[in-house]
C-alpha positions in Angstrom: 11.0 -9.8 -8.2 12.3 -6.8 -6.4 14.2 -4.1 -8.0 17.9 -3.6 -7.3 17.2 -0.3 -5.4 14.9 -2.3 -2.8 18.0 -3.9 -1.6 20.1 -0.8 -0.7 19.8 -0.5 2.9 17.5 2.6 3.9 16.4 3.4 0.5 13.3 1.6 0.2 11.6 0.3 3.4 9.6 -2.9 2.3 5.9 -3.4 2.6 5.3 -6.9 4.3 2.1 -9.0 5.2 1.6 -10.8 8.3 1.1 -14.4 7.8 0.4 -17.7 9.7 3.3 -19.8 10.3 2.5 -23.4 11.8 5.9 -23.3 13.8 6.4 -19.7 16.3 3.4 -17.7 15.3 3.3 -15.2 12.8 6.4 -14.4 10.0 6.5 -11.6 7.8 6.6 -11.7 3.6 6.1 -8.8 0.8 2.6 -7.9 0.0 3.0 -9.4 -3.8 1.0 -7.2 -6.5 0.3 -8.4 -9.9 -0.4 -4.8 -12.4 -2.3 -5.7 -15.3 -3.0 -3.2 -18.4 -2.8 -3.9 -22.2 -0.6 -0.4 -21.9 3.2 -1.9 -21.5 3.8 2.5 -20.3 0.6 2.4 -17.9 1.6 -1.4 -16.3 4.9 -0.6 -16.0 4.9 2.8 -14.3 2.6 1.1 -11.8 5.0 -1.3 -11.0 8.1 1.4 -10.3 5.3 3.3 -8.4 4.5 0.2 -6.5 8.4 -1.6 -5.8 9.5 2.5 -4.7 6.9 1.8 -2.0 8.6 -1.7 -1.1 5.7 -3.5 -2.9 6.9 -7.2 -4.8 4.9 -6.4 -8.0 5.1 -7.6 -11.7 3.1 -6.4 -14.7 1.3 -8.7 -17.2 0.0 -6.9 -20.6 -3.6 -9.4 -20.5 -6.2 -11.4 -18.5 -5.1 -14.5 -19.7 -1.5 -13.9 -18.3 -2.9 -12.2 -15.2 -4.7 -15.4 -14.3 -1.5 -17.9 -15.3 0.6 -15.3 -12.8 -1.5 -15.5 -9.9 -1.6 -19.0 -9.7 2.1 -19.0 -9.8 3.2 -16.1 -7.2 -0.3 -16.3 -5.1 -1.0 -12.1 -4.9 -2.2 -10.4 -2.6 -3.8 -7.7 -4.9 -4.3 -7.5 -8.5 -4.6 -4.2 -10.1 -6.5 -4.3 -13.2 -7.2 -2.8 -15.9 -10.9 -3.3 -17.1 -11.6 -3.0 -21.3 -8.2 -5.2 -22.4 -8.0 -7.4 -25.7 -9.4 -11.0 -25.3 -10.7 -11.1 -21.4 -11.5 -8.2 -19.8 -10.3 -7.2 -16.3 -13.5 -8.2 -14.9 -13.5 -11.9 -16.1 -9.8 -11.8 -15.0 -10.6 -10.7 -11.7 -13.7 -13.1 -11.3 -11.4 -16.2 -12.2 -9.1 -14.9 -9.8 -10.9 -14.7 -7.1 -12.3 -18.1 -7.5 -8.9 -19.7 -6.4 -7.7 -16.9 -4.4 -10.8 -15.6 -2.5 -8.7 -13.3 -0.6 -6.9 -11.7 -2.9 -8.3 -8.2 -3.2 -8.9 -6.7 -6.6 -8.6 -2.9 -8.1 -9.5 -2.4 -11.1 -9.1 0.9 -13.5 -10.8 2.6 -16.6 -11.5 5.3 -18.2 -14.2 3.9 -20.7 -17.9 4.3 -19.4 -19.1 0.4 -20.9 -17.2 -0.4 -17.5 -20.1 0.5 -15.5 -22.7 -2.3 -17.1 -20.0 -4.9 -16.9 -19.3 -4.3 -13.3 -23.3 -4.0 -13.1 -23.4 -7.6 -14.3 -20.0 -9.3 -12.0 -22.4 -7.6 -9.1 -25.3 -9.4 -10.3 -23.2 -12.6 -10.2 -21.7 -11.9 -6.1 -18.9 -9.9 -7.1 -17.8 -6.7 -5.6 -14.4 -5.1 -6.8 -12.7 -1.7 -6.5 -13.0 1.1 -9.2 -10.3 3.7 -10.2 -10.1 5.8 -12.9 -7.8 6.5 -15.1 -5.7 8.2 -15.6 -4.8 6.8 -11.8 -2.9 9.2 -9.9 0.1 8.0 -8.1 -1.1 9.3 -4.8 -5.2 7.9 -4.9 -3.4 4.4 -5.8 -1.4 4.7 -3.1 -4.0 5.7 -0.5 -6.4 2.8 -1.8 -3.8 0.4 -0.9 -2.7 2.3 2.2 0.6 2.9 1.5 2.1 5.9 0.7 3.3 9.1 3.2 0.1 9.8 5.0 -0.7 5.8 5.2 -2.3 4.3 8.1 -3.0 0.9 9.2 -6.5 -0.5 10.3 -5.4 0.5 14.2 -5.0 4.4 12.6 -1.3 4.4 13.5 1.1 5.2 10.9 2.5 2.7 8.3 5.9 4.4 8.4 
């Protein structure tokens, strides 16, 4: 699910992963990013921040869905909101990670119960990101490394 304006030549320059193939090495895909918030405005902005950055990302509006989506599209990140109707991000983020152990997960809040629930997924072996909200553009880009001043893990530009 890429937005129209990722297609336009020079507009948008895609963010990919390196992956195994069995065949002749190593292939490129999109980095896949699944935006989770019970805010439709919050989860959506996200995701235009995220595809203008040449991201393949969705938004879900619960836990629940976030967990059905990521078995289906296999993310590379999920970016989650924490204090959400029915599951919280937290129990999203632990089910997640028990089928895709490599998927890494940010989440976000602005509500201070967050801290004794990510006390207690610590307590159980879990370590996840933290953001709070309201996320700026610019930290959410940096956590994932993208963004203008982006660098990769050999400190040479993304760009």
């Amino acid at each position: 699910m890429i937005c129209r304006a990722c297609a336009v030549p020079g507009r948008i320059r895609p963010r990919y992963r390196l992956i195994q193939n069995n065949a002749n090495g190593f292939r490129r895909r999109l980095v896949k990013i699944i935006v989770v918030d019970d805010e439709p405005v919050i989860a959506d902005t996200l995701v235009e921040i995220l595809r203008g950055e040449g991201c393949q990302a969705i938004s879900v509006s619960d836990g629940v869905s976030a967990i059905q989506w990521a078995r289906i599209i296999l993310p590379d990140v999920v970016i989650s909101d924490v204090m959400m109707p029915g599951i919280t991000g937290i129990e999203a983020a632990m089910e997640i990670k028990g089928f895709l152990p490599n998927c890494r997960i940010i989440l976000f809040s602005g509500q201070a119960a967050t801290v004794d629930l990510l006390e207690k997924a610590r307590s159980n072996g879990h370590q996840f990101e933290l953001l709070t909200k309201p996320i700026s553009p610019s930290v959410l880009l940096a956590t994932l490394g993208l963004g203008p001043h982006a660098v990769n893990p050999s400190g040479t530009s993304v760009r």
